[in-house]
Backbone bond lengths (Angstrom), bond angles and torsions (degrees), N, CA, C in turn:
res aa  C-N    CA-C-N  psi(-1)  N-CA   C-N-CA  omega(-1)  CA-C   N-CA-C  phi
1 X - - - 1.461 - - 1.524 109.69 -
2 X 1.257 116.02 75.53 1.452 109.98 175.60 1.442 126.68 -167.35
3 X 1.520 82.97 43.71 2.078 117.25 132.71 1.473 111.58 -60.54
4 X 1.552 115.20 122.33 1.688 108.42 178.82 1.800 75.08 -132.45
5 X 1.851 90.41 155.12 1.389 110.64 155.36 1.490 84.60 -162.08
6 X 2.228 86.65 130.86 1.519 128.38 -155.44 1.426 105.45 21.12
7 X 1.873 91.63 73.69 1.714 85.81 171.79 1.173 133.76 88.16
8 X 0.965 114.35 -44.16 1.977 136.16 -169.29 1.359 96.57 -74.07
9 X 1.170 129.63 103.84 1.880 126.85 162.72 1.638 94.13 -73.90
10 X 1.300 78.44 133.06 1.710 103.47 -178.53 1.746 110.46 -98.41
11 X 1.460 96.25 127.33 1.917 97.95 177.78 0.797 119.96 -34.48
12 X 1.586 115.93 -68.96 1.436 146.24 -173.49 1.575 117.72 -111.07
13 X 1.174 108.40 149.21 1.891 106.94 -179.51 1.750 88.20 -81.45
14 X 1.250 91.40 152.79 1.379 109.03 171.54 1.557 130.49 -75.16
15 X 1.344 125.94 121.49 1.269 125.95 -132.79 1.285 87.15 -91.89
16 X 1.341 168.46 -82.31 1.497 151.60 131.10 1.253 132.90 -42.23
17 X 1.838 110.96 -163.66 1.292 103.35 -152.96 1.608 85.48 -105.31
18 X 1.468 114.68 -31.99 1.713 114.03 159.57 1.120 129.90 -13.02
19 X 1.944 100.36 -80.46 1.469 106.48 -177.37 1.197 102.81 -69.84
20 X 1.300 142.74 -25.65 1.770 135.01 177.32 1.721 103.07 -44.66
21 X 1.250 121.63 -49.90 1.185 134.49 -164.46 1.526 113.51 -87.49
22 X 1.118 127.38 -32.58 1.701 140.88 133.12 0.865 125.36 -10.87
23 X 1.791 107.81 -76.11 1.659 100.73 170.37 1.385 133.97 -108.59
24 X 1.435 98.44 12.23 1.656 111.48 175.43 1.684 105.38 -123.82
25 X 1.204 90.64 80.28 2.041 91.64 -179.26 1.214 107.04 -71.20
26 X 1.248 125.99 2.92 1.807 110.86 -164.28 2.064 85.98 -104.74
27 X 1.369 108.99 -5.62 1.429 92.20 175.39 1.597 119.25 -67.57
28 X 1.537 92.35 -50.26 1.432 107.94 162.82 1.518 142.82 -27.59
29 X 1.515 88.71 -49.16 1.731 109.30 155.33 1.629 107.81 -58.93
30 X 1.026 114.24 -63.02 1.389 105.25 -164.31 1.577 113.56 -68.56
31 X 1.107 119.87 -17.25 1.531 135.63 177.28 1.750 98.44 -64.24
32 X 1.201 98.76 -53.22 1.311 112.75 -164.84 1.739 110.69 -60.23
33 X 1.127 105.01 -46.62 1.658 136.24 169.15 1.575 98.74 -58.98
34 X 1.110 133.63 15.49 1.384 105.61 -147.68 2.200 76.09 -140.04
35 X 1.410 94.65 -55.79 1.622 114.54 176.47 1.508 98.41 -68.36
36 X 1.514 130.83 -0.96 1.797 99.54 158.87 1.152 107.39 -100.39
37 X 1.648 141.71 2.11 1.414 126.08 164.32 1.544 105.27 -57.64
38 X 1.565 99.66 133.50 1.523 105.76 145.30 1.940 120.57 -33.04
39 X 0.659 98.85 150.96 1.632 110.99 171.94 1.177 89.83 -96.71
40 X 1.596 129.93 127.63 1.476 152.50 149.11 1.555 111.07 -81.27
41 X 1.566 101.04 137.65 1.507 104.74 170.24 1.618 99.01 -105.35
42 X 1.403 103.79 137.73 1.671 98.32 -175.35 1.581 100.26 -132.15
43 X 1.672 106.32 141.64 1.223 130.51 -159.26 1.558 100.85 -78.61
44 X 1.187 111.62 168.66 1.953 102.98 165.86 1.513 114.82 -74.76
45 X 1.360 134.75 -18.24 1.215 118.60 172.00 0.964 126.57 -48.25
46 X 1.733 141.46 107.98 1.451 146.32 -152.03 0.806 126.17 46.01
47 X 1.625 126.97 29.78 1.548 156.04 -162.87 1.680 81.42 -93.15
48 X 1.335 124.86 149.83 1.075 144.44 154.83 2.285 107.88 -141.58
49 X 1.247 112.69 79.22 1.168 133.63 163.86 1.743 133.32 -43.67
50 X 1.026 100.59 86.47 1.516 101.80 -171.87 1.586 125.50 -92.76
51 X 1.021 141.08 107.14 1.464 152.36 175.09 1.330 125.25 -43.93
52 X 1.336 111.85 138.15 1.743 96.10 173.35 1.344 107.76 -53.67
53 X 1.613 107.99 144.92 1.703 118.18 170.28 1.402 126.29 59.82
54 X 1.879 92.57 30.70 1.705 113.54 159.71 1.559 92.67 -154.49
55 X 1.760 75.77 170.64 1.745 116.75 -155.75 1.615 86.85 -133.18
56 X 1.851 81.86 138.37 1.218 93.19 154.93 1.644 114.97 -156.07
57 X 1.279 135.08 138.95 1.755 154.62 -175.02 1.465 121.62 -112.26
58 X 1.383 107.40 103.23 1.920 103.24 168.21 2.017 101.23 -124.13
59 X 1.085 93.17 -160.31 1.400 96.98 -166.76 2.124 95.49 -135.06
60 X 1.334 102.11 153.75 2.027 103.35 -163.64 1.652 98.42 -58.28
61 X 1.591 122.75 -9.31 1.759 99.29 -171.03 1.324 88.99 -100.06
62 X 1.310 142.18 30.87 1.430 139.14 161.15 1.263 113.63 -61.11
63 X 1.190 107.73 108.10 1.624 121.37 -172.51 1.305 125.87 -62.18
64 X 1.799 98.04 -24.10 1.403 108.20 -161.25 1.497 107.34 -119.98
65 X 1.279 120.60 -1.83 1.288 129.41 159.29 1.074 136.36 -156.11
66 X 1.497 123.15 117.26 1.743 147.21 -164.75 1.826 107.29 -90.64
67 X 1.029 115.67 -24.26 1.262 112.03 175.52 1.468 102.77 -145.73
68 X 1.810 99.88 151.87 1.247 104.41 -174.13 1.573 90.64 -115.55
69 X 1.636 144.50 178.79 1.396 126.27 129.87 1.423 100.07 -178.03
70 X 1.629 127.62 -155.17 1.187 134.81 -149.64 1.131 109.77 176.99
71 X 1.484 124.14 153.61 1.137 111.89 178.05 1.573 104.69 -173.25
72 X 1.573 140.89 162.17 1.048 125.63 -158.62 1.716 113.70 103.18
73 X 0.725 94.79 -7.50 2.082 117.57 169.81 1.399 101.10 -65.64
74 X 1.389 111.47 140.69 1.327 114.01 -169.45 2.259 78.08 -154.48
75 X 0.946 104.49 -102.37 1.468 118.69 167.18 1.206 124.45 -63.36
76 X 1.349 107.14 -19.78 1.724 115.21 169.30 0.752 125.44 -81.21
77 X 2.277 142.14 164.46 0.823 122.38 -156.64 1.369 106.57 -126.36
78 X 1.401 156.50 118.21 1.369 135.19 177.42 1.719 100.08 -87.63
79 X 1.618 89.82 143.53 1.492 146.70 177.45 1.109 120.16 -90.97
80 X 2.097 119.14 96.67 1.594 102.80 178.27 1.418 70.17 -129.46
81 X 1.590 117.02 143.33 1.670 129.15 140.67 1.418 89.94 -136.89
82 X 1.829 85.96 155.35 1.401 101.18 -142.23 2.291 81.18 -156.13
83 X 1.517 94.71 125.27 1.431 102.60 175.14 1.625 115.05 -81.98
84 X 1.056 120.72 100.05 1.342 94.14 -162.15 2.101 117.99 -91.89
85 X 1.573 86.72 32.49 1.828 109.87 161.55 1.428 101.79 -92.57
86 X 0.721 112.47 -54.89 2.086 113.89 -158.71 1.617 68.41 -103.22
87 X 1.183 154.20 -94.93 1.550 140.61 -104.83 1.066 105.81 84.71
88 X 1.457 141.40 -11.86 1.785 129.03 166.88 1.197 91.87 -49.44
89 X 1.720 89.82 143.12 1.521 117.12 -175.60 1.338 118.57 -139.02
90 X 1.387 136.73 121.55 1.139 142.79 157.28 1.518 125.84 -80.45
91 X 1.510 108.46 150.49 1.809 121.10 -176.80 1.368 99.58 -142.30
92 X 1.193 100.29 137.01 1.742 101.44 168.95 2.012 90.93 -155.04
93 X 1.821 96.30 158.13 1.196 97.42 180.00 1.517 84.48 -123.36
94 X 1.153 111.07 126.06 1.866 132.71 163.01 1.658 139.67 -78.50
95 X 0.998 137.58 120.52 1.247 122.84 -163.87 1.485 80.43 -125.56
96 X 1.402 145.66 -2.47 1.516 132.56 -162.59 1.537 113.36 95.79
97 X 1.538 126.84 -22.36 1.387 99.70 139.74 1.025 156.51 -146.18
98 X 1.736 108.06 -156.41 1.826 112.48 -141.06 2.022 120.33 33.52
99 X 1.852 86.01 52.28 1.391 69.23 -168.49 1.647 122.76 -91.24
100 X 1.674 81.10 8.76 2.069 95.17 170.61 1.051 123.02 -52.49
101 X 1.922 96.80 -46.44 1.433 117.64 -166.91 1.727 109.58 -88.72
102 X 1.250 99.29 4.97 1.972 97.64 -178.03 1.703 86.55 -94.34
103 X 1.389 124.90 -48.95 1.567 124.50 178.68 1.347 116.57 -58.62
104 X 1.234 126.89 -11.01 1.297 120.01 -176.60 1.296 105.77 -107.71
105 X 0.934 111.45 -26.58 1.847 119.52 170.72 1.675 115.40 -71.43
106 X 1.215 94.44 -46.18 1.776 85.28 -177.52 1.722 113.58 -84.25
107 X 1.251 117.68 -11.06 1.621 127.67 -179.36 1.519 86.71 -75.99
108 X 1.265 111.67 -50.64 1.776 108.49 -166.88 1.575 112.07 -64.27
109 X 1.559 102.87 -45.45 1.539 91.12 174.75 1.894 130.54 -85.34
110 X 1.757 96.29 -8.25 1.431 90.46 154.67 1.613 128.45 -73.83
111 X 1.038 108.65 -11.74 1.038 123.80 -162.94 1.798 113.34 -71.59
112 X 1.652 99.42 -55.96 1.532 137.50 170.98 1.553 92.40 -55.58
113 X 1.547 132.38 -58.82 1.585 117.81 168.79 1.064 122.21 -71.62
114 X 1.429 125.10 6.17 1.275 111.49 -179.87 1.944 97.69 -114.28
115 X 0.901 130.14 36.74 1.645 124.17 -170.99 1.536 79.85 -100.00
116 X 1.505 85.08 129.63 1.842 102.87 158.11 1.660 98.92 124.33
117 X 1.261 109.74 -40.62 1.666 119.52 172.55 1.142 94.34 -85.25
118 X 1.456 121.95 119.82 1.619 153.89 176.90 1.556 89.43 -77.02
119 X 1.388 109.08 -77.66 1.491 105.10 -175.17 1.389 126.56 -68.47
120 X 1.951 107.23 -173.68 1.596 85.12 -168.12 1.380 106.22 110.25
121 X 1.609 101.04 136.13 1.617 110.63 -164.21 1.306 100.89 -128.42
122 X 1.457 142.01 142.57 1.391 121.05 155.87 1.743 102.42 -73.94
123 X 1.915 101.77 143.47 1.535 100.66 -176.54 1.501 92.81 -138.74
124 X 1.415 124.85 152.58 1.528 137.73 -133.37 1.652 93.60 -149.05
125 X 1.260 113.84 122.12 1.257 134.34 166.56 1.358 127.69 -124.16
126 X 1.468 131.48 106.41 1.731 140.09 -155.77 1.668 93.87 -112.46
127 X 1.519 107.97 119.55 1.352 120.91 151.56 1.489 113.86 -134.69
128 X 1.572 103.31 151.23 2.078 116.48 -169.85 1.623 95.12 121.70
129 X 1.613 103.09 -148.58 1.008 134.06 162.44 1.980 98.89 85.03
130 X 1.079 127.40 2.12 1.403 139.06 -143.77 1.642 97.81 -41.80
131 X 1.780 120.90 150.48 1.379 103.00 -166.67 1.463 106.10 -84.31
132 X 1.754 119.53 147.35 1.352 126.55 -163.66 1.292 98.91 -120.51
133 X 1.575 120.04 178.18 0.899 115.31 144.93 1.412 151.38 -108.98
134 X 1.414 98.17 28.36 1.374 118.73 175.34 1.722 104.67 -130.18
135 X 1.194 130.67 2.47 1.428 119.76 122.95 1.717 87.02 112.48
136 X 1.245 130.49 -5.46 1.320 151.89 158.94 1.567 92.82 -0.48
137 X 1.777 104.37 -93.75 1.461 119.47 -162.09 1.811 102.16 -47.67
138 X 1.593 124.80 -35.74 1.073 114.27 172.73 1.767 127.68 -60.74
139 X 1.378 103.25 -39.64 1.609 133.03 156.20 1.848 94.38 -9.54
140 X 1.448 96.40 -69.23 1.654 118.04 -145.75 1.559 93.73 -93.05
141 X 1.228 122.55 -42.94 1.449 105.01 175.49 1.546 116.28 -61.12
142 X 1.226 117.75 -65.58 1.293 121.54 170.45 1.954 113.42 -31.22
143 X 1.004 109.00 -66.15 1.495 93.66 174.62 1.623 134.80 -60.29
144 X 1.265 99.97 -12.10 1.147 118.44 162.92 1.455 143.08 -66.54
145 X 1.938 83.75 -57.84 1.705 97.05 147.46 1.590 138.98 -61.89
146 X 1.823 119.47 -21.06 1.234 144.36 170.96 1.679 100.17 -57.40
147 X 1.718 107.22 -53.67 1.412 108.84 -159.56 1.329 107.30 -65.35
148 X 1.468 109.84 -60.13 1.763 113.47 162.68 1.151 117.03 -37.06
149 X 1.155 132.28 -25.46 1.528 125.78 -159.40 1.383 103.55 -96.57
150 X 1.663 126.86 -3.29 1.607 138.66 -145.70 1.791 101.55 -114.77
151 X 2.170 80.47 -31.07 1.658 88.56 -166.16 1.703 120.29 -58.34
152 X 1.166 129.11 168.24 1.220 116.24 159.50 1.188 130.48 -113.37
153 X 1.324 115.09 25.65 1.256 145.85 157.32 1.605 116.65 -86.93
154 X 1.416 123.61 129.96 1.408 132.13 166.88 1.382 101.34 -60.96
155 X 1.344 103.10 126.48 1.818 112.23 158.37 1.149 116.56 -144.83
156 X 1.771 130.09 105.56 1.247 155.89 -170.97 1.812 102.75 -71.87
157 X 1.311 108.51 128.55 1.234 121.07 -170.74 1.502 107.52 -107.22
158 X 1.144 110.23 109.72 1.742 127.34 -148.96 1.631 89.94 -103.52
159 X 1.023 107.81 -63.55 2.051 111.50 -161.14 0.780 101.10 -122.66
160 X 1.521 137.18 136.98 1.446 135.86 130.11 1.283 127.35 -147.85
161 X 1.327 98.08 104.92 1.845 127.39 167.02 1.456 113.74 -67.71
162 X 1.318 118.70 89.14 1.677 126.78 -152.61 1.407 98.33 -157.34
163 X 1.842 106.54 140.62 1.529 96.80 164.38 1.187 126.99 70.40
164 X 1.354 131.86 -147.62 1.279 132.24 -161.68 2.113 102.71 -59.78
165 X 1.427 102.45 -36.82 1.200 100.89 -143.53 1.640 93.69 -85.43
166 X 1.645 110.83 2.60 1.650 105.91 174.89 0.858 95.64 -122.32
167 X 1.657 121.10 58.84 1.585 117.93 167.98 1.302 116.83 -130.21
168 X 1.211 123.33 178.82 1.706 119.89 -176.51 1.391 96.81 177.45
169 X 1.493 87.63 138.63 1.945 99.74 -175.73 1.342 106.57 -124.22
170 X 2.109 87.03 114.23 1.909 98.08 171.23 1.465 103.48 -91.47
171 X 1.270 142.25 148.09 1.298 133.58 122.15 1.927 75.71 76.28
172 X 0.796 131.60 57.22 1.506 129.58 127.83 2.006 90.62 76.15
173 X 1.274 118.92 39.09 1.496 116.69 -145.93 1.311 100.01 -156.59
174 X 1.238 136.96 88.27 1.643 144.87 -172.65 1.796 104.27 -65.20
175 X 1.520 94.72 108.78 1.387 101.66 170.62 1.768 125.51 -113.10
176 X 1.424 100.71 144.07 1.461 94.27 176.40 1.748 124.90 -64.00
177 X 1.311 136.67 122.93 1.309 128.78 176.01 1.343 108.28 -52.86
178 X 1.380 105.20 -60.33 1.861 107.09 -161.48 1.689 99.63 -104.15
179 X 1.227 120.02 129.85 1.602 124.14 177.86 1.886 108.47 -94.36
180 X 1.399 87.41 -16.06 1.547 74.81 -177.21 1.997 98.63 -152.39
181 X 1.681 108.51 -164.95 1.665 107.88 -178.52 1.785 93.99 -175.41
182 X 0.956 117.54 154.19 1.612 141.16 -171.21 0.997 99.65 -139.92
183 X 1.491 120.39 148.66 1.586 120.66 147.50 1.675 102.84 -133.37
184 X 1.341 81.45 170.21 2.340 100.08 -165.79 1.443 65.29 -95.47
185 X 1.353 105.65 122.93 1.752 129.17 140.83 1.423 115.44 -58.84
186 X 1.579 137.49 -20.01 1.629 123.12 -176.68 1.719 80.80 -88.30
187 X 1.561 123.96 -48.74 1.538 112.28 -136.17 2.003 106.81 -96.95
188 X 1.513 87.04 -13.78 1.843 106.42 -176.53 1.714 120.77 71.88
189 X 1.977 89.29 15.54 1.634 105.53 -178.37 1.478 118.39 -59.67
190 X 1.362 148.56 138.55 1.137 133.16 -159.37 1.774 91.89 -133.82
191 X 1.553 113.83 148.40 1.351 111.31 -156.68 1.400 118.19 -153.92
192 X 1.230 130.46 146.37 1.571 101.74 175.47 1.229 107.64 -82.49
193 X 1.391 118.03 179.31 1.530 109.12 179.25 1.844 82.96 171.73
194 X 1.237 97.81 171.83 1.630 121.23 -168.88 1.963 89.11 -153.33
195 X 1.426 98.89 140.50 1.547 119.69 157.76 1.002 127.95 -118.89
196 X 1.067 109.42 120.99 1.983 127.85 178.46 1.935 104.05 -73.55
197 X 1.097 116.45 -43.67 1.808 124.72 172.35 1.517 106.88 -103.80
198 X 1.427 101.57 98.03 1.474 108.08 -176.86 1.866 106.11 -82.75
199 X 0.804 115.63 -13.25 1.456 122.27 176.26 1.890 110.73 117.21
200 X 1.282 104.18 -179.14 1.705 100.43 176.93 1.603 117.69 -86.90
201 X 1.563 97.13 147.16 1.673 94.71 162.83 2.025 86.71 92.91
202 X 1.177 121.60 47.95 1.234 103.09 -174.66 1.631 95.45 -95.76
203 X 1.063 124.36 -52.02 2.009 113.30 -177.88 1.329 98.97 -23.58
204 X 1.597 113.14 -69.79 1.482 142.15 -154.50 1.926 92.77 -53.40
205 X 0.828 133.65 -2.30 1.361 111.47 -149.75 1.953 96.36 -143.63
206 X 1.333 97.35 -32.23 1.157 111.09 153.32 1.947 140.91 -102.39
207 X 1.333 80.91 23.34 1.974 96.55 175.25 1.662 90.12 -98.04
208 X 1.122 143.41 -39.44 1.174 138.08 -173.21 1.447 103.84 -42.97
209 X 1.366 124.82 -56.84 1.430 127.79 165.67 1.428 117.27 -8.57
210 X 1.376 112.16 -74.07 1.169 118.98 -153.91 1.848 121.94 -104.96
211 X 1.517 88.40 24.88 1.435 108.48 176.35 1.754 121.36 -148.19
212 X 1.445 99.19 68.65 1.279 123.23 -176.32 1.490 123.76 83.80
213 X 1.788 130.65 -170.75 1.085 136.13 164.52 1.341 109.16 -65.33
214 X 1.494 128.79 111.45 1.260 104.98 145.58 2.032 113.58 -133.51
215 X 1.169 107.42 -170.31 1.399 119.58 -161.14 1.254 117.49 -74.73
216 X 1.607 123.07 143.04 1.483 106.10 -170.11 1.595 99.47 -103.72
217 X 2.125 86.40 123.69 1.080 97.03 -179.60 1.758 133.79 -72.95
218 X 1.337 126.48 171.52 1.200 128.80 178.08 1.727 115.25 -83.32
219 X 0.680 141.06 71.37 1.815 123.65 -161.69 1.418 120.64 -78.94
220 X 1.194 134.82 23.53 0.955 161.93 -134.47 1.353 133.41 -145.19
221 X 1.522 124.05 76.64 1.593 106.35 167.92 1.951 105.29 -106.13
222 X 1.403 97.62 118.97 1.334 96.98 167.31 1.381 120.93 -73.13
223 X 1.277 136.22 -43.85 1.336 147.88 142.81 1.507 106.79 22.99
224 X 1.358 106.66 -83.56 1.141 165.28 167.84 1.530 115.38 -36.25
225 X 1.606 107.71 -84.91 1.314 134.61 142.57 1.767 70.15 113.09
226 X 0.985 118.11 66.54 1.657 132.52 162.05 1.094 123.22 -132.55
227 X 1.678 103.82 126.93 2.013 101.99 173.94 1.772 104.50 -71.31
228 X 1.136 95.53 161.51 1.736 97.16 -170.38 1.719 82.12 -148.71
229 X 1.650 94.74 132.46 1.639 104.29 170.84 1.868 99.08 -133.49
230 X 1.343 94.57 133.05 1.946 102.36 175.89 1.384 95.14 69.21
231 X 1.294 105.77 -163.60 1.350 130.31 3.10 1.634 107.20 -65.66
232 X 1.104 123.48 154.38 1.984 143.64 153.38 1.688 101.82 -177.13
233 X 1.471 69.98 -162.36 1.726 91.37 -155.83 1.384 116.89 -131.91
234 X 1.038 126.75 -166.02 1.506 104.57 176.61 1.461 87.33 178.36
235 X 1.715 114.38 142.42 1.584 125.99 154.64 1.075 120.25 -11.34
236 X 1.860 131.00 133.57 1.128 128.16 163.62 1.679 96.37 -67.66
237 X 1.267 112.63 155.62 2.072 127.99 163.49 1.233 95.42 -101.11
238 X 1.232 130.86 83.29 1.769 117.55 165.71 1.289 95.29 -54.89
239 X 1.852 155.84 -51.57 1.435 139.84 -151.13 1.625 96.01 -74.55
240 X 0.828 133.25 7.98 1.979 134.65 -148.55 1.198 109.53 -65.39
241 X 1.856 114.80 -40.78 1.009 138.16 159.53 1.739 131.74 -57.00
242 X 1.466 104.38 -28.70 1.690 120.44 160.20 1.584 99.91 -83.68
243 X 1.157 144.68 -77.01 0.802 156.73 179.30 1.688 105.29 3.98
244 X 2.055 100.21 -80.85 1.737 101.09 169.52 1.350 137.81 -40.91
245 X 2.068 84.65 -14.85 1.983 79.12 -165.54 1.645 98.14 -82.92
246 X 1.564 127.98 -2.16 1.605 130.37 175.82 1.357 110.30 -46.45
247 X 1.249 114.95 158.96 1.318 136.67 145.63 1.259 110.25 -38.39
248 X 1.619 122.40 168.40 1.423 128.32 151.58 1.483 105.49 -70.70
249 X 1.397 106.55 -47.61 1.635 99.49 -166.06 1.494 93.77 -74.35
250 X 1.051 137.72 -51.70 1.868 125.39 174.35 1.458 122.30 -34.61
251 X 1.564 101.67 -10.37 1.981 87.34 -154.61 1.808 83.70 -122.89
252 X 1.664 116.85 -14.80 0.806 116.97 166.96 1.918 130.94 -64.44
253 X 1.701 108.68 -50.96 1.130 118.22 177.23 1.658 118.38 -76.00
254 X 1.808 90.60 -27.40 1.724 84.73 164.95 1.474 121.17 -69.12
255 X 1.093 115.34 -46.49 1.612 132.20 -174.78 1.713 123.94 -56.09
256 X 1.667 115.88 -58.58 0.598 106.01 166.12 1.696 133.31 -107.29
257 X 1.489 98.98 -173.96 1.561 95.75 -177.53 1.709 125.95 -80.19
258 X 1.492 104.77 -16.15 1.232 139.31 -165.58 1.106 111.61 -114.32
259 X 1.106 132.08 34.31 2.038 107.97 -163.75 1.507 143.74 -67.23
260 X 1.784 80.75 -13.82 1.303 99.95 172.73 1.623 113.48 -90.01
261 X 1.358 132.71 35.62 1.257 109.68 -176.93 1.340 91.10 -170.16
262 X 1.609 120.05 5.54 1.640 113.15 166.09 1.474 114.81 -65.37
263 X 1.581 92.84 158.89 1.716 95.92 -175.23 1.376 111.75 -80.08
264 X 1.031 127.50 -179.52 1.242 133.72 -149.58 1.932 109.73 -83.14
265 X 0.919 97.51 -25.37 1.392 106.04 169.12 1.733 130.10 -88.23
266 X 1.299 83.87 5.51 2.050 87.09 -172.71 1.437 113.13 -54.75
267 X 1.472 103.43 -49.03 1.671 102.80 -164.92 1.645 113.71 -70.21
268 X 1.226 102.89 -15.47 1.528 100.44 -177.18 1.645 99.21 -85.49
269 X 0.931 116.12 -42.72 1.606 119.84 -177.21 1.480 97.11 -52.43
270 X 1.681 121.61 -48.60 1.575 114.29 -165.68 1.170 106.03 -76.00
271 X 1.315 132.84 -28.40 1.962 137.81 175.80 1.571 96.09 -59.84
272 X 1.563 114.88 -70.25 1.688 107.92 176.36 1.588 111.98 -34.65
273 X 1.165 107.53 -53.55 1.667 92.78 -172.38 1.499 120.49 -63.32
274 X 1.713 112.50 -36.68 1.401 114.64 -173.65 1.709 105.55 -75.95
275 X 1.347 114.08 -21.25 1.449 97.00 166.65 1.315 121.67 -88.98
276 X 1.345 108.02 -11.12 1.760 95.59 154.16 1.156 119.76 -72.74
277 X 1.560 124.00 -45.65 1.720 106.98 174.28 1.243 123.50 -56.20
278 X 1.595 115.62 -30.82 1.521 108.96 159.52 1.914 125.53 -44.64
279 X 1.739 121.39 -54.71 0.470 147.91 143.98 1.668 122.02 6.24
280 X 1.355 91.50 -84.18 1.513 120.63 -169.77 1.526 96.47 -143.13
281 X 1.653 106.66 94.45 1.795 136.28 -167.01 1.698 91.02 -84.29
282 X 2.113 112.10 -37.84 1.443 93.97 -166.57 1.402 85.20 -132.64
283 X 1.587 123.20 100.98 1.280 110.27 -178.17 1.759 120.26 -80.41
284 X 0.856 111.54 -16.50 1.721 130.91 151.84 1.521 101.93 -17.85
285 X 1.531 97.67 -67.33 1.970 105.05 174.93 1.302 124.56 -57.80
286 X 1.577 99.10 -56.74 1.668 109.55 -157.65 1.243 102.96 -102.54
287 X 1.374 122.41 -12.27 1.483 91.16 -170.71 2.201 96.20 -120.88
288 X 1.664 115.93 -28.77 1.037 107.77 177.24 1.798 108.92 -103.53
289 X 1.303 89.47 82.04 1.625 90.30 175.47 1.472 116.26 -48.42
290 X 1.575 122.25 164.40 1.020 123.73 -170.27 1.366 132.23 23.25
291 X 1.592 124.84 15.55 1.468 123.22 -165.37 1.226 98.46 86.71
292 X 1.275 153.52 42.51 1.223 124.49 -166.10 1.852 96.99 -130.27
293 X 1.229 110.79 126.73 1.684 93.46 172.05 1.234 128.64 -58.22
294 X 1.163 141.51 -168.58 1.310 141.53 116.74 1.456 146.63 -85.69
295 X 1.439 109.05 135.69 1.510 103.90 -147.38 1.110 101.65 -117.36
296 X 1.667 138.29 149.80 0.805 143.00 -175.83 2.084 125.34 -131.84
297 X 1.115 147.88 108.78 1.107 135.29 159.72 1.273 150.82 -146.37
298 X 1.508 116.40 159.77 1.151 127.98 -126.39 2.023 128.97 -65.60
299 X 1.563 115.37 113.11 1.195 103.72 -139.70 1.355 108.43 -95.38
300 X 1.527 108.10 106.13 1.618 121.88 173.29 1.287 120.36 2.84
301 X 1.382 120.01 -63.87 1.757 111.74 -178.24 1.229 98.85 -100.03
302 X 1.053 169.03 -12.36 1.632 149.07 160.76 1.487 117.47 -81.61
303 X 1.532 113.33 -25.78 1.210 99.00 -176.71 1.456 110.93 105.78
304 X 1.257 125.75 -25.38 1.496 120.62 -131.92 1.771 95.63 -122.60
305 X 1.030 110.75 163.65 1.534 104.02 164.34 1.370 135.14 -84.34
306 X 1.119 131.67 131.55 1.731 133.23 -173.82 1.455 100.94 -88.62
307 X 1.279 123.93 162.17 1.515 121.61 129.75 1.504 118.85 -54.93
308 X 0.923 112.16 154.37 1.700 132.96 -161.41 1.886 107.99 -141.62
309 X 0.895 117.88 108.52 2.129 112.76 164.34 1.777 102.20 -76.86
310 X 0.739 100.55 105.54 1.765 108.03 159.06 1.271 114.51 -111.11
């Protein structure tokens, strides 16, 4: 039991985003506070880009990255805890899974950056989840709130723009307000924002999607100050090849959960990925030789990330 909001350890995690908002009205406020920032578009310079169904953790003297964020959430949930002794900060984007094991991983490795600061709270900020009607974004909050609620670590629930309160109805048609959120790694500011340069390796990183459960990865060595993608693997698609010959609107309503309210770029992003799994059926072989990830870092005058041999 050690979910707190202002303090209060809560019995039980809160079974929606309703009753969350029920008996914690001051979340609401801050939700609310949260939907009058402008939405920022942010460039890759000190961009650190996170994918659905990865995590990533640095600490504020990270040289090589000032903002972390994500965006493309519709039913999904973004993930900031944030130490506020050290300022190590975690991001993860959630779809529901292994999302026990994404909370137990990033508490553990904030944790490891945060030794030496005595003080200091872990503090928890929830954006996505937009309300559906098949209850999706609730899906992912709720398990989310279960996992926190399992931890044995205190984690104070600061923001959450979730659910009803990131919703809006066009034309009889539940839309998400905010598609995406960043936070400043020195200041632990959390923001909406949308990215135009999602980073490299995006097919590759987004074929995992559409070829079973798998684990949300870390991409991230701050250490280092290197993006790291894989090594894994993922399901052959024997249809992969039917698949391309779809429509947009076919590959759209099959594909996603939302179809009516993806951004304008989804379907091309989901064709890139399925012709990479075509591509590379076992990327284990062809694309992570020897086990080895791929590494990437960050290049002084562009801003942008390179490939890197480590």
């Amino acid at each position: 039991m050690v979910l707190l909001v202002r303090g209060v350890v809560q019995d039980e995690p809160p079974p929606d985003t309703r009753t969350l908002y029920l008996n914690h009205p001051v979340l609401r406020d801050s939700a609310s506070q949260l939907l009058t920032i402008s939405t920022k578009v942010v460039g890759p310079i000190g961009l650190l880009y996170v994918c659905q169904r990865e995590m990533a953790v640095t600490v504020p003297h990270d040289k090589n990255v000032s903002i972390i964020g994500s965006d493309d959430v519709t039913t999904c949930i973004i993930l900031v805890l944030r130490h506020t002794g050290s300022g190590a900060v975690g991001f993860a984007h959630l779809d529901g899974s292994c999302t026990e094991e994404c909370v137990v991983n990033m508490v553990h490795r904030i944790q490891e950056l945060s030794m030496g600061f005595p003080d200091g709270r872990l503090e928890m900020s929830l954006i996505g989840g937009f309300t559906h009607v098949l209850r999706y974004g609730e899906q992912v909050f709720y398990s989310l709130m279960v996992a926190v609620h399992k931890h044995q670590t205190e984690i104070e629930l600061v923001l959450a723009c979730v659910g009803e309160l990131n919703t809006i109805m066009r034309n009889n048609v539940h839309w998400p307000l905010l598609y995406g959120a960043g936070v400043m790694v020195k200041s632990g500011e959390v923001f909406p924002a949308n990215f135009p340069d999602k980073g490299p390796e995006q097919p590759l990183r987004l074929a995992r999607l559409f070829t079973g459960l798998q684990p949300v990865l870390d991409v991230y060595d701050c250490s280092l100050g290197l993006l790291r993608i894989g090594p894994f693997n993922y399901e052959p698609m024997r249809s992969v090849d039917l698949w391309l010959q779809q429509s947009d609107e076919f590959i759209l309503q099959a594909l996603s959960t939302t179809p009516d309210v993806e951004p304008p770029h989804t379907v091309m992003a989901i064709r890139a990925s399925l012709k990479y799994v075509q591509d590379h059926p076992f990327p284990a072989v062809t694309v992570f030789r020897d086990n080895r990830p791929l590494y990437y870092r960050r290049d002084e005058h562009s801003g942008t990330w390179t490939p890197f041999r480590y």
